[in-house]
ROGU-512094 format. One record per residue (C-alpha): residue number from 1; residue in one letter; y, x, z. Coordinates in steps of 0.1 Angstrom, whole numbers, plus 5000, padded with zeros to 4 digits. Each point is the difference from the previous one (the first is absolute). Example, Ala and Ser with C-alpha at 12.3 -4.5 7.8 and 13.67 -1.06 7.14 Angstrom:
<pts>
PT    n  res    yy    xx    zz
PT    1    A  4955  5123  5078
PT    2    S  5034  5014  4993
</pts>
This chain:
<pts>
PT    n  res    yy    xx    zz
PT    1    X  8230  1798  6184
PT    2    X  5029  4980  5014
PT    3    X  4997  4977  4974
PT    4    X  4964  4993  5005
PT    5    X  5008  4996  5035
PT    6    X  5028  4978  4990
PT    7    X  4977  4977  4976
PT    8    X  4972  4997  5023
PT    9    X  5021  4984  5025
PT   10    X  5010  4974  4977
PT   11    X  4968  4981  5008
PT   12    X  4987  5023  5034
PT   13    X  5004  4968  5022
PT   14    X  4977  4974  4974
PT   15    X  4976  5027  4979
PT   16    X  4975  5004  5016
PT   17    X  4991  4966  5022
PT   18    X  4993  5007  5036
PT   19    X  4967  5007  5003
PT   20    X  4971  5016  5023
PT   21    X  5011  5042  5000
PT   22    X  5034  5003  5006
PT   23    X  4994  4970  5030
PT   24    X  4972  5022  5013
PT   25    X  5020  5029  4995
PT   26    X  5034  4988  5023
PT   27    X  4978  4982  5027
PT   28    X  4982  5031  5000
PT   29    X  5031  5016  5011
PT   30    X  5007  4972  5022
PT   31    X  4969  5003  5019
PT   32    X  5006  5036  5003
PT   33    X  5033  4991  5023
PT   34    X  4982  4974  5017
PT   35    X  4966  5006  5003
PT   36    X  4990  4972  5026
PT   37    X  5016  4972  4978
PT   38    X  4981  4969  4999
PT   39    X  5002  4993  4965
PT   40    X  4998  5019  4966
PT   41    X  4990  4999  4963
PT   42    X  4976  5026  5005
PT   43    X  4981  4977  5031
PT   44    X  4965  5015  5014
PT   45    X  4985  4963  5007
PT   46    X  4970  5017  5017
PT   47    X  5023  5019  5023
PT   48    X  5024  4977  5003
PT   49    X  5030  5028  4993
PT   50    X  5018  5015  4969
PT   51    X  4983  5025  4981
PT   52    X  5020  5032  5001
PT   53    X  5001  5032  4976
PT   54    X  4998  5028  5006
PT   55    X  5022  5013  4974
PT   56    X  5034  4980  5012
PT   57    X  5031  5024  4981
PT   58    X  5002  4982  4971
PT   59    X  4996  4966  5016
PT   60    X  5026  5005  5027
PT   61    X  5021  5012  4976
PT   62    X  4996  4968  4982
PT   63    X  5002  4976  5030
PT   64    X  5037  5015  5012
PT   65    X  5012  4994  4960
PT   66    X  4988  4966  5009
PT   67    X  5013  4992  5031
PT   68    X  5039  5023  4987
PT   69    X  4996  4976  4971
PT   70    X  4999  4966  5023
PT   71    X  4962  5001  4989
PT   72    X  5005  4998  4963
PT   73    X  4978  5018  4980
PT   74    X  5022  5011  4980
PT   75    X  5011  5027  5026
PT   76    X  4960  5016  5000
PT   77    X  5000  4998  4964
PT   78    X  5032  5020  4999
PT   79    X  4987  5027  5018
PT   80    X  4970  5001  4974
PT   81    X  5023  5001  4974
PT   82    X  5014  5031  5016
PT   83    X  4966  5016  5007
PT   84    X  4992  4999  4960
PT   85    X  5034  5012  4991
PT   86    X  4992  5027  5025
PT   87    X  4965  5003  4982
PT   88    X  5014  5007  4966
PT   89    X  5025  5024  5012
PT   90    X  4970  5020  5019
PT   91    X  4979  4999  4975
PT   92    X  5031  5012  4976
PT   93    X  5001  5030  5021
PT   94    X  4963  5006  5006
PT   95    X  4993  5003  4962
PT   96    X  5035  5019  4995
PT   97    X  4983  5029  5023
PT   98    X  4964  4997  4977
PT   99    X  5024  5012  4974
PT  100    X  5001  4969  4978
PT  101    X  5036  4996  4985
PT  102    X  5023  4985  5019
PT  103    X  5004  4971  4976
PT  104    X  4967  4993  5002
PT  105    X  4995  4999  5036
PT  106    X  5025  4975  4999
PT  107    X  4992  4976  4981
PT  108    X  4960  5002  5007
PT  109    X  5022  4995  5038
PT  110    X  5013  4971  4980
PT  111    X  4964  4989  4986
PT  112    X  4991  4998  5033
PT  113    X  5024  4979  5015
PT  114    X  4999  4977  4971
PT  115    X  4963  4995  5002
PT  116    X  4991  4964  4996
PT  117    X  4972  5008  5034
PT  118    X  5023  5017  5018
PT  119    X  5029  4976  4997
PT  120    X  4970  4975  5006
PT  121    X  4999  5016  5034
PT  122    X  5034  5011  5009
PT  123    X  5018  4971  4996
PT  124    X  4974  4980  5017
PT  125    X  5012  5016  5035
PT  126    X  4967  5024  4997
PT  127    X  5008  5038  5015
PT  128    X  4972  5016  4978
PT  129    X  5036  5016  4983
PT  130    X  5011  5022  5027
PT  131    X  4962  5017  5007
PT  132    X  5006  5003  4959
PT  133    X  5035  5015  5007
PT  134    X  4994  5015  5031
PT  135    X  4963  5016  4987
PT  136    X  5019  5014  4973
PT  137    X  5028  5018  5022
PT  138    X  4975  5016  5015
PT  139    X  4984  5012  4967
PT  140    X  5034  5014  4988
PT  141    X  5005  5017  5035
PT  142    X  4966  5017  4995
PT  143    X  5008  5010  4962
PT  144    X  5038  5016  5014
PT  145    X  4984  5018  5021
PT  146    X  4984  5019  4978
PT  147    X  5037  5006  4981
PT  148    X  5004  5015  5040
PT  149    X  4976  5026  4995
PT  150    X  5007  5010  4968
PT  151    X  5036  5008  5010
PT  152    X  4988  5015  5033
PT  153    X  5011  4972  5023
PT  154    X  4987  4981  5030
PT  155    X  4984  4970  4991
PT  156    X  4994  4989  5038
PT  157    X  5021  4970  4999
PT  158    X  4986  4984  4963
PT  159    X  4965  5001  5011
PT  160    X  5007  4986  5040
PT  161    X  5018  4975  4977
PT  162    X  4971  4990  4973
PT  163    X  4975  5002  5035
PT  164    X  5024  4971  5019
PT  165    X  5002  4981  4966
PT  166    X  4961  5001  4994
PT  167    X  4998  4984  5040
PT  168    X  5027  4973  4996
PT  169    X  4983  4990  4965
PT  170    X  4969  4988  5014
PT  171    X  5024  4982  5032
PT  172    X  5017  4978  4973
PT  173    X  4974  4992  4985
PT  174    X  4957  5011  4999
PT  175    X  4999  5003  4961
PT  176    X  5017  5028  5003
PT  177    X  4965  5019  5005
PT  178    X  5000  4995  4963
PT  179    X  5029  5022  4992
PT  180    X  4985  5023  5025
PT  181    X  4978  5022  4969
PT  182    X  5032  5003  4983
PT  183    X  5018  5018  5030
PT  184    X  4970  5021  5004
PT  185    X  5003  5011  4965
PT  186    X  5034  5014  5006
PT  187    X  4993  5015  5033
PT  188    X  4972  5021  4978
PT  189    X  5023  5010  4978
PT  190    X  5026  5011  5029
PT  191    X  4968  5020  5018
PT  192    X  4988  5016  4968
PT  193    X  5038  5013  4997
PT  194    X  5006  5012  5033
PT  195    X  4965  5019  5003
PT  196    X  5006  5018  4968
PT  197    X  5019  5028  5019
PT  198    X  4987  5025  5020
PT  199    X  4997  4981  5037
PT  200    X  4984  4976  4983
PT  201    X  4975  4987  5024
PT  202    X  5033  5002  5028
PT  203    X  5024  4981  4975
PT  204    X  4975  4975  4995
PT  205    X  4988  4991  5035
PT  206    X  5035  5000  5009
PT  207    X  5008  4973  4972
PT  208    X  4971  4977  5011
PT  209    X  5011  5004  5040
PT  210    X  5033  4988  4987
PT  211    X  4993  4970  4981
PT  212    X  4971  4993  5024
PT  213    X  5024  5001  5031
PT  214    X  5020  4974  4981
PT  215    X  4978  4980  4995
PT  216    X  4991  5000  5039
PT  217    X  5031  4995  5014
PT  218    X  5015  4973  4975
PT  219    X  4971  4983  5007
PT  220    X  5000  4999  5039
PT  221    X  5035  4991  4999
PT  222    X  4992  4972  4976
PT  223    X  4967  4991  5025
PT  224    X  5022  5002  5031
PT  225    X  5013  4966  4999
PT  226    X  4969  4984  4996
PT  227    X  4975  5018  5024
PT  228    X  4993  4967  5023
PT  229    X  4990  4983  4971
PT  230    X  4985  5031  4981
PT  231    X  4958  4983  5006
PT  232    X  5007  4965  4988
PT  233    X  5019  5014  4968
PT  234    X  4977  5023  4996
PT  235    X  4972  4976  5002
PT  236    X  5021  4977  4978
PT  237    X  5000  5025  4973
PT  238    X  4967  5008  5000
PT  239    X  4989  4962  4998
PT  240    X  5021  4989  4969
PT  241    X  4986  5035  4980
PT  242    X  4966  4995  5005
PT  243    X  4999  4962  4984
PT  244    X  5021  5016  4969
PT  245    X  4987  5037  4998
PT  246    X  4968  5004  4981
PT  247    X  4980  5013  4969
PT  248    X  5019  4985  4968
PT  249    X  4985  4981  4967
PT  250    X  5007  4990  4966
PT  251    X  5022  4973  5007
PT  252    X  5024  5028  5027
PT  253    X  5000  5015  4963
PT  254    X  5008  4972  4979
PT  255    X  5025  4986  5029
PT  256    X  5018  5038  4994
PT  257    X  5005  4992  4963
PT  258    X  5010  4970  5005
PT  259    X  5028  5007  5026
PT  260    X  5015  5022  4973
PT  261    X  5003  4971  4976
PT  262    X  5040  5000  5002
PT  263    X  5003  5034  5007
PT  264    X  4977  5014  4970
PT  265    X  5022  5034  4989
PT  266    X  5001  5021  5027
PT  267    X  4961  5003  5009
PT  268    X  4998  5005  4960
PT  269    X  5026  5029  5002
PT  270    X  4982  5021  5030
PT  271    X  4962  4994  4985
PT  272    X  5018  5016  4971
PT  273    X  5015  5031  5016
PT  274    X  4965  5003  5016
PT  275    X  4986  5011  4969
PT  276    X  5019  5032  5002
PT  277    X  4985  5006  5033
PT  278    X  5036  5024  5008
PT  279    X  4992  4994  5042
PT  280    X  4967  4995  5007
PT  281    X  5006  4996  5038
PT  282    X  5025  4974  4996
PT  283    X  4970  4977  4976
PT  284    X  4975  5006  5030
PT  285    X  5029  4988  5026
PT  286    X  5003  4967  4974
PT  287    X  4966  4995  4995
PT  288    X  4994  5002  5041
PT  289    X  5025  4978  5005
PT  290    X  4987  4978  4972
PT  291    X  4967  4996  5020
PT  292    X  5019  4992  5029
PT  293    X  5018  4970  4987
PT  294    X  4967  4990  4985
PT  295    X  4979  5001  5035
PT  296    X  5026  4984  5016
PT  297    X  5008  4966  4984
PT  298    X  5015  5000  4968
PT  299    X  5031  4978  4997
PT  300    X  5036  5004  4985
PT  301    X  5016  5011  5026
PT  302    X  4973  5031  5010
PT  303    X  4998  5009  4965
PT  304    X  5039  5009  4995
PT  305    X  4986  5027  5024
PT  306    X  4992  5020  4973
PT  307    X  5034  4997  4976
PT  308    X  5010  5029  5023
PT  309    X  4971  5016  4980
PT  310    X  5008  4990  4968
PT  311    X  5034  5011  5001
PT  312    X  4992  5032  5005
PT  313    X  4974  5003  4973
PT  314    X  5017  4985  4978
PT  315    X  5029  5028  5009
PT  316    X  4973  5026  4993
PT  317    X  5012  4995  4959
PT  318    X  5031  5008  5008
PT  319    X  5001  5035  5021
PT  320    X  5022  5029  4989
PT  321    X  4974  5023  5014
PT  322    X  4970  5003  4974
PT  323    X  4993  4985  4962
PT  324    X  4976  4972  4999
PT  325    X  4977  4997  4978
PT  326    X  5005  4963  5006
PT  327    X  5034  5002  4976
PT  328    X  4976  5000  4973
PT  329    X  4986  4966  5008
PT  330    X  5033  4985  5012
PT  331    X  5026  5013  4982
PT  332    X  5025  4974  5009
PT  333    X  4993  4997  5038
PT  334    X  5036  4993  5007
PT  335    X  4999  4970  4979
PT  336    X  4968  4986  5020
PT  337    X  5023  5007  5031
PT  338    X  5027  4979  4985
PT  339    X  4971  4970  4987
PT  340    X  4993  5003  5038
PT  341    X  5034  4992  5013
PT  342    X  5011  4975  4973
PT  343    X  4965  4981  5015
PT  344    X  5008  5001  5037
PT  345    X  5042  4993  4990
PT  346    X  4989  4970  4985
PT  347    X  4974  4988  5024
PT  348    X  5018  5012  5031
PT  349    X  5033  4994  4992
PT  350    X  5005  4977  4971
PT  351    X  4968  4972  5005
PT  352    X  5000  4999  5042
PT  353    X  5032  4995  5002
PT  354    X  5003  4977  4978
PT  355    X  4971  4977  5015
PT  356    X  5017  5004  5030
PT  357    X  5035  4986  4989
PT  358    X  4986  4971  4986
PT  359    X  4978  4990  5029
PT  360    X  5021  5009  5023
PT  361    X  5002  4962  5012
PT  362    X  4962  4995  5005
PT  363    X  5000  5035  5017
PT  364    X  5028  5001  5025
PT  365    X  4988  5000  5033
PT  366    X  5025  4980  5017
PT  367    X  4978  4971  4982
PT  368    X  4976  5006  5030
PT  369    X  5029  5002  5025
PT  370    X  5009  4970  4992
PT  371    X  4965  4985  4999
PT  372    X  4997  5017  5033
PT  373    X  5027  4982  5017
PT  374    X  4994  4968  4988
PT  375    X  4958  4996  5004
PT  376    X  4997  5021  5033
PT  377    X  5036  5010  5012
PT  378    X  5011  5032  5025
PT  379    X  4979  5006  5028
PT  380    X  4967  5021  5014
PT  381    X  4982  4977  4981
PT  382    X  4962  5019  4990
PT  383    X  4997  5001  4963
PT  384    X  4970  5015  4980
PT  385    X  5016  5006  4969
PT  386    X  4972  5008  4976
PT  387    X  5021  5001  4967
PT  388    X  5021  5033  5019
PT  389    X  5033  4983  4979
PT  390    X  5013  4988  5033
PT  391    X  5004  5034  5024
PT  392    X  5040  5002  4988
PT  393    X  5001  4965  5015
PT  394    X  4978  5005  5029
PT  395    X  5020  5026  5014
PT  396    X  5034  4979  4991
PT  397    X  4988  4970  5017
PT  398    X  4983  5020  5029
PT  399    X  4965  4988  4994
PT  400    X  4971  5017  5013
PT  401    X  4981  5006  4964
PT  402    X  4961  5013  4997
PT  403    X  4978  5011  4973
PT  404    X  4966  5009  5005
PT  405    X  4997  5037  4997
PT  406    X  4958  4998  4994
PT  407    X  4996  4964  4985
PT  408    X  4990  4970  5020
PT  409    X  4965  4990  5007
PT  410    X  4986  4968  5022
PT  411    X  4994  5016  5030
PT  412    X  5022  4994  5039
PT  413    X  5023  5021  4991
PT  414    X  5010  4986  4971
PT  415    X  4998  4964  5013
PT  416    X  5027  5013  5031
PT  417    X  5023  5017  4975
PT  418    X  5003  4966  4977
PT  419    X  5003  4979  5037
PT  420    X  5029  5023  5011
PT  421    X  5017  4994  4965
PT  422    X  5030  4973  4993
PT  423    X  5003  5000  4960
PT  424    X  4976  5013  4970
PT  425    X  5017  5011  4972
PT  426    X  4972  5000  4972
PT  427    X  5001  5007  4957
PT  428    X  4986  4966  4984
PT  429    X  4965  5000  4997
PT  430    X  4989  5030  5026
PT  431    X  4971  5003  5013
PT  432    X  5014  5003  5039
PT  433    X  5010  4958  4990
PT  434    X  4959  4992  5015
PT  435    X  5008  5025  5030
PT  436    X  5028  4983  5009
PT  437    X  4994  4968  5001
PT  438    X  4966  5005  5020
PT  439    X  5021  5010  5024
PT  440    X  5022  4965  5001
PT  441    X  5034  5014  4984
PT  442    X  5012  4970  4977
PT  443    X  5017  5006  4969
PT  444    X  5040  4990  5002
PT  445    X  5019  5007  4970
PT  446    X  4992  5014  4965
PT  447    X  5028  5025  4988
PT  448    X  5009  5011  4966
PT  449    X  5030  5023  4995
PT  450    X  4990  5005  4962
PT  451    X  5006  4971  4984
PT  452    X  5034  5013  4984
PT  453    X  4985  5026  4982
PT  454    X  4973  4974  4990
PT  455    X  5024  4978  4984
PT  456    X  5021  5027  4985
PT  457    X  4970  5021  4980
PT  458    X  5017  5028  4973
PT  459    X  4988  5036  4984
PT  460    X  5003  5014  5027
PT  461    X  4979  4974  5027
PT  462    X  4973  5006  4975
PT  463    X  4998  5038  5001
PT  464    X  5004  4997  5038
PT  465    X  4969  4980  5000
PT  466    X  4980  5021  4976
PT  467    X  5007  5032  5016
PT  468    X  4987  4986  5031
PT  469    X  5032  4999  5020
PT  470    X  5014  4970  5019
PT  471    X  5026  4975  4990
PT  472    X  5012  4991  5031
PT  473    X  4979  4996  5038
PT  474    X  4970  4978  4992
PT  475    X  4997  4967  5017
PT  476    X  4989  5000  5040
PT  477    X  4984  4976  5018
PT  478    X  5012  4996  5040
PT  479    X  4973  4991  5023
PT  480    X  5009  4993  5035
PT  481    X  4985  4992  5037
PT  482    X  4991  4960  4999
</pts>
């Protein structure tokens, strides 16, 4: 594990590019200290104010890396590097007490890590790895508890423990709920246990006051610092679900699949293990949580929601506990587990890293410092920086920087936020160019920070372009008041 930390960090500052989640994520976290701040890359233009979440943990967490860092992003990514080290080594231990080998739990712990989506997400300054890690603890908390009743002990404190866990999930961040069905599975298993003896009915309503009372007070205490704000991030909450919470079609299907395009062997492993059917309850817990991440806008970075899942399915072939029938169909399942990590070592740690290193010039962002300081300079100046590239900048430079949380439209308020603005920072091309001008900014410089990479194509330039990723920051055009 310390090596893959070690590797990743190689190329943590240029792979990925700055782009639009980890800069919501740390001005989320900024906002959260200073909520009456006039400026923000999540900007309300209706309301003229920042939008603010709800769920601030993770992103506070993310904006002190930040500003410890001197706002680098390498410090936030860091501490997401941490969180899915901390994932594999919970999920290690969560397996370990489902009676899977101890080998195995490790390196499916491993599989995890390495998994081409989930070092998509981690080392792009996403926090969706400690709910994993954290969701997980909980899990194994649950399943030693029942180790606590089989040897006659109290299990008080594991079960306040996985209760607190379950709370601060959801507080770093909301798609947590979807790990929620796998929690409930274990807390099942712990109340089917504990009410086997003979005050069964006491046992149990004590274990469900316990975990519930948890839940309470972890909760309050995370609520407390945010009470005056507790309507408008509440209301906040409940307008961004209800544009992207709905009834799901072919193409949520299709866009599943397809998500799963560089990460093929682990879905293939757990539909596999399904066929044995060894724990129902933990297939209805996937399938719910399936549903969930189908009604609720499918995309990469929801749909590593449900590796948590996989993992553990796919663990179900290797339990000490029962035969499967399932050896008869997969008689080499340890050799699948190995196909599985020789993919995501090679993706993860071989490929990335190595289209990191060799665009490390196009990609290192003190390419927009420097175009920063020399096309608008250091000052309060109001920049809507469309692209996102330029937050590291903004707050270097001490530029009040805005992105439109809900789009922009034609209407007043739209026409006062553009009037109050001092520079544009827009891709070639966009469609906001028409917007803009209408509302007299001029175009003063077009700026391209590619060009070496342009002029110095190789292997590896092309299989950066073909996978989709980016050379270097695209070009940006600078439009400013006349």
């Amino acid at each position: 594990m310390v090596i893959v930390f070690l590797i990743h960090c190689l190329t943590l500052t240029v792979s990925p590019t700055i782009w639009q989640d980890e800069v919501q994520i740390i001005d989320y976290g900024r906002t959260f200290l200073n909520s009456n701040t006039d400026w923000g890359m999540n900007w309300d233009v209706a309301n003229n104010r920042p939008y603010l979440t709800l769920f601030y943990l993770g992103c506070l967490v993310q904006e002190l890396a930040f500003k410890a860092t001197h706002f680098s992003i390498v410090g936030p990514r860091i501490v997401s590097l941490i969180g899915a080290s901390l994932a594999a080594t919970t999920t290690m231990g969560y397996l370990s007490s489902r009676q899977v080998p101890l080998k195995i739990a490790a390196l499916l712990g491993l599989a995890l890590l390495l998994d081409p989506l989930f070092v998509q997400s981690y080392r792009g300054d996403r926090i969706d790895c400690w709910v994993i890690a954290i969701c997980f603890a909980a899990c194994w908390l649950l399943r030693l508890s029942i180790d606590s009743i089989h040897n006659h002990q109290s299990n008080l404190v594991p079960v306040s423990l996985a209760g607190s866990l379950s709370v601060i999930a959801v507080f770093i961040w909301p798609s947590a709920l979807i790990l929620y069905p796998l929690i409930l599975v274990e807390l099942l298993s712990l109340l089917y246990v504990t009410t086997k003896g003979t005050d069964s009915l006491t046992s149990g309503v004590q274990l469900i006051a316990i975990f519930a009372g948890a839940v309470i007070i972890t909760g309050i205490l995370i609520i407390i610092p945010i009470t005056g704000q507790l309507g408008i991030l509440v209301s906040n909450f409940l307008e961004f679900t209800s544009e992207r919470v709905g009834g799901f079609g072919l193409s949520a299907i299709i866009n599943l699949f397809v998500s799963f395009k560089n990460s093929p062997f682990l879905p293939i492993l757990a539909v596999i293990s399904c066929i044995s059917r060894r724990d129902k309850a933990l297939l209805i817990a996937s399938l719910f949580a399936l549903s969930l991440v189908l009604n609720s806008g499918v995309y990469v970075h929801r749909v590593i929601y449900m590796l948590p899942y996989f993992i553990t399915l796919s663990s179900e072939l290797y339990r000490q506990d029962k035969k499967s029938p399932i050896q008869k169909l997969i008689p080499h399942s340890k050799k699948y587990l190995y196909l599985l990590l020789i993919w995501a070592i090679t993706l993860s740690l071989l490929i990335r890293p190595a289209i990191g290193l060799r665009n490390y010039d196009g990609r290192n962002p003190n390419l927009l410092v420097n175009i920063g300081t020399s096309y608008i300079g250091k000052n309060e100046y109001k920049v809507w920086d469309s692209t996102w590239n330029f937050y590291q900048t903004a707050r270097l430079l001490g530029w009040k920087v805005y992105q439109p949380f809900f789009g922009i439209g034609t209407n007043d308020a739209t026409k006062n936020f553009i009037d109050n603005l001092d520079y544009v920072i827009l891709s070639p091309e966009s469609y906001l160019e028409e917007i803009i001008q209408k509302q007299g900014l001029q175009m003063k410089e077009s700026i391209n920070v590619d060009k070496y990479i342009q002029d110095n194509p190789g292997i590896l330039y092309k299989v950066t372009r073909n996978i989709g990723s980016k050379t270097g920051y695209c070009p940006y055009i600078l439009y400013s008041k006349s």
